[in-house]
N, C-alpha and C positions, 0 to 999 in steps of 0.2 A: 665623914672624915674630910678634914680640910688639907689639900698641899697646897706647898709655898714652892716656892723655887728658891735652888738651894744656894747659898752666897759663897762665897768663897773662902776657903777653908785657910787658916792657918800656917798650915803646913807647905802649902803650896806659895810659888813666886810667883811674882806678878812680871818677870821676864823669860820663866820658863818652869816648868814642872819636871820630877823625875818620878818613876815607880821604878818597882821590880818585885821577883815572885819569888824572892827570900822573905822567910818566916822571920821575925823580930828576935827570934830567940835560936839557934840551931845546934845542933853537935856540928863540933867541927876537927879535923887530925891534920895537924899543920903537913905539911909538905903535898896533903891530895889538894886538884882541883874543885871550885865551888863554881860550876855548873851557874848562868844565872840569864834573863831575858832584863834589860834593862830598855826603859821605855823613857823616851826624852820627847817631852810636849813641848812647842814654843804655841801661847795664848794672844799671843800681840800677833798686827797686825803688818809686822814687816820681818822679813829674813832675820834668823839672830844665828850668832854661832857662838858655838860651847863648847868646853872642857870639860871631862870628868876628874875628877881628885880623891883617891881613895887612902885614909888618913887609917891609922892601927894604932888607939888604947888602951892602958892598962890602968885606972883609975885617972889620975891626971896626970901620966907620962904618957908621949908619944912616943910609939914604938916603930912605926914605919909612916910615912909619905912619899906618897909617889902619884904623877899623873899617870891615866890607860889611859895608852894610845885606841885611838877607835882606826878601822884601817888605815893604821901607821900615822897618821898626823895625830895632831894631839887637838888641833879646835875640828869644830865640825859644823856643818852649818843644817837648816830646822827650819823649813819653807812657813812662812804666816798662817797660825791657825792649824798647822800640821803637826805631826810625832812621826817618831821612826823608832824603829824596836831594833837595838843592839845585842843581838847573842855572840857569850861569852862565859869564859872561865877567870878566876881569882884564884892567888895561890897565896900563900902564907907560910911560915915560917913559925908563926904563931900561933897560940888557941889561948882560952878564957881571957880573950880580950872584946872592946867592941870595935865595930868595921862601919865607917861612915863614908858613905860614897856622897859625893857634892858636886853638884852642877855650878861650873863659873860661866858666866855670861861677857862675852869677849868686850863688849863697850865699857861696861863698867867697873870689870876686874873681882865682882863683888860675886859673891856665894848667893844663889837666887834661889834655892833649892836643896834637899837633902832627905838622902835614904838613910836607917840604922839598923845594924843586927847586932845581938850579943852573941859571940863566936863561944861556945864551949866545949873544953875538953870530952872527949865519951870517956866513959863509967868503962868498957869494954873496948876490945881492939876489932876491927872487921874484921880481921885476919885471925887464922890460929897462930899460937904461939911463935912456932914453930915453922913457921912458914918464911920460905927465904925471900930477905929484904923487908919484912915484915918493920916495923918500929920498934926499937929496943933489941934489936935480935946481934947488929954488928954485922948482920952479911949484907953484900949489895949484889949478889947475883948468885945460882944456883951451882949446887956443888955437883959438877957434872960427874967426879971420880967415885963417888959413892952409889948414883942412878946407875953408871955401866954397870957396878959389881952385881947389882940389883936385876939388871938384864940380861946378865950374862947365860944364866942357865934356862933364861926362856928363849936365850936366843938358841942356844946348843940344839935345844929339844926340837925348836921349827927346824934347822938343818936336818938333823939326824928323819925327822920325819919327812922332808924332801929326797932327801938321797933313797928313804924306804919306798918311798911310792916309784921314783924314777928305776929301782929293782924290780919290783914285780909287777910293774904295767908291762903286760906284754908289746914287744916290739914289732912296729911295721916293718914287712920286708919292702925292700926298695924295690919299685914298680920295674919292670924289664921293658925296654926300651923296642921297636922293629928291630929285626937285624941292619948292619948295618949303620946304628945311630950308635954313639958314646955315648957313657952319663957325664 
């Protein structure tokens, strides 16, 4: 077997790299968090600094752009020949669209780099139906008037069985003091 050494792919810039450890294709329910490790390579030989841009389409309309801030600024700088791994979350508002995340390179304003996933809707909800704040349901928080009616009489029955035990546990008498002393 013969190896070569491998050239430089395609995909990648020649003023900085990006990965991350979303799958190409994912279920996705707008309004949760996407969870994600994003790895920013700079291959050159002097400091660069970068922007991420994260774009939302639905065939050829854009549905959202907006830059992630990375701890609150929006460029970030990537020591020569170094990476640094950005853990995060993504939210949307959307599903069956695609999510293209893009590396800008601050010298020259130009897209050097770029990650893709196809975001889709799940077939299935995580949630049961039924469950409050759930998607499609119209609640945004739990209906507390319904749980009490539902506790009511397990609460009754823990009383009623304290007050039994505190009847028939027999009582300490109060210890008797020297003569002489008050209690």
């Amino acid at each position: 077997m013969k190896f070569e050494t491998m050239q430089s792919s395609v995909m990648s810039g020649g003023l900085g790299d990006i990965f991350w450890d979303i799958a190409p294709l994912i279920a996705y329910s707008p309004g949760f968090d996407l969870g994600c490790n994003l790895y920013v390579a700079n291959p050159t030989d002097v400091e660069k600094e970068y922007a991420l841009m994260a774009k939302l389409t639905r065939d050829t309309t854009t549905i959202s752009e907006e830059a992630i801030p990375v701890f609150g600024y929006t460029w970030f700088k990537v020591d020569p020949g170094d990476f640094v791994t950005l853990k995060g979350a993504l939210r949307f508002t959307e599903s069956n669209a695609d999510l293209t995340l893009s590396l800008i390179e601050r010298e020259t304003g130009e897209v050097t780099d770029a990650v893709a996933t196809r975001l889709l809707a799940p077939t299935t909800s995580a949630l049961p139906p039924t469950w409050p704040g759930a998607p499609g349901t119209g609640e945004t928080g739990t209906d507390w008037s319904s749980m009490l009616s539902m506790m009511m009489p397990m609460l009754a029955f823990v009383m009623l069985g304290m007050v039994m035990v505190s009847a028939v546990k027999p009582r300490k008498e109060k210890e008797k003091l020297p003569s002489g002393r008050e209690a």
